[in-house]
C-alpha positions, 0 to 999 in steps of 0.5 A, a space after each residue: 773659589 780658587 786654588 793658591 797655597 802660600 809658599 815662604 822664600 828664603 834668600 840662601 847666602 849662596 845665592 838662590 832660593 829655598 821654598 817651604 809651603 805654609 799648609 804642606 810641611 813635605 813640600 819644599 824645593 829650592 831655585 837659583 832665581 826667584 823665577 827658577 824658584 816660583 816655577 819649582 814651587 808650583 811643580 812640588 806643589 802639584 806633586 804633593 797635591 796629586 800625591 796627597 789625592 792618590 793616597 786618600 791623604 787629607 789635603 789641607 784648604 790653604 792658609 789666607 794671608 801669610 804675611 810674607 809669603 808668596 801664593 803658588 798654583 798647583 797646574 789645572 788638572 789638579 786645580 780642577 780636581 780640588 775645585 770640584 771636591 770642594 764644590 761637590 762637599 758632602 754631595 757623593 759621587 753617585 749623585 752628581 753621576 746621576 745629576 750628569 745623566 752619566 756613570 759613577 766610574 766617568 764622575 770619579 775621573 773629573 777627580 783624578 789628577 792624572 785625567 783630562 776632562 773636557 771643558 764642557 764636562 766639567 762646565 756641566 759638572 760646575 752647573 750641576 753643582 751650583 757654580 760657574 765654570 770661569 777660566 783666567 790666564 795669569 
C-alpha cells in the first residue's frame, strides 16, 4: 500500500510550471523550476489531504497510471494517517483501541494529520490490522 496522487505538469510560455492533481480538482500550485514545482505540489497535496481529513471530506483513493502525469506524496504523518484507514476498512476505532489494549481517544490521534505517533505505535497498529509497518527513503 503506498500513497502517491498523479499530478499533470504544464510548461507555462513564461517560463515555470502549473501543477493540477488528477483526483483533487482544489489542489494546484505552480513552480519556476520542475523541482520548485514537484516540491510545491507534495506541500499543496498534504494541505488538501490534511484539510479534506479535518472536514470529514471523502478523500478519493488516487487514480493509477495517468499517462503523463507525475505521482507526488503528500508528507508521512498524512501517509500514515491515510494508510492506517485504509487498513484499518470497516473495522472501528473501538476495536483496534481494544485490539491495541489502549484507549479510544489515543487510537483516533494515529488518524490525526497533526499528531506524531511513534514508530512503534503504529508498528503495532499495522500488526493488529494484518499489515507490516515497512519504511523506504526516495
Amino acid at each position: 500500500m503506498s500513497i502517491s496522487y498523479p499530478a499533470t505538469f504544464q510548461a507555462e510560455p513564461t517560463g515555470g510550471f502549473c501543477v493540477q492533481f488528477v483526483d483533487l480538482e482544489e489542489a494546484f500550485t505552480e513552480g519556476d523550476s520542475m523541482e520548485e514545482a514537484l516540491f510545491n505540489a507534495a506541500e499543496v497535496l498534504t494541505l488538501t489531504l490534511q484539510g479534506r481529513i479535518e472536514e470529514g471530506q471523502a478523500i478519493p483513493e488516487p487514480s493509477r497510471d495517468v499517462a503523463g502525469a507525475h505521482y507526488v506524496a503528500p508528507d508521512a504523518k498524512t501517509q500514515a494517517v491515510l494508510l492506517l484507514r485504509q487498513a484499518r476498512g470497516s473495522r472501528t476505532l473501538a476495536d483496534l483501541a481494544r485490539a491495541l489494549n489502549t484507549s479510544w481517544p489515543q487510537v483516533k490521534r494515529l488518524e490525526d494529520p497533526q499528531h506524531w505517533p511513534s514508530l512503534k505505535t503504529l508498528d503495532r497498529a499495522a500488526s493488529v490490522l494484518g499489515k507490516r509497518l515497512v519504511l523506504s527513503l526516495e
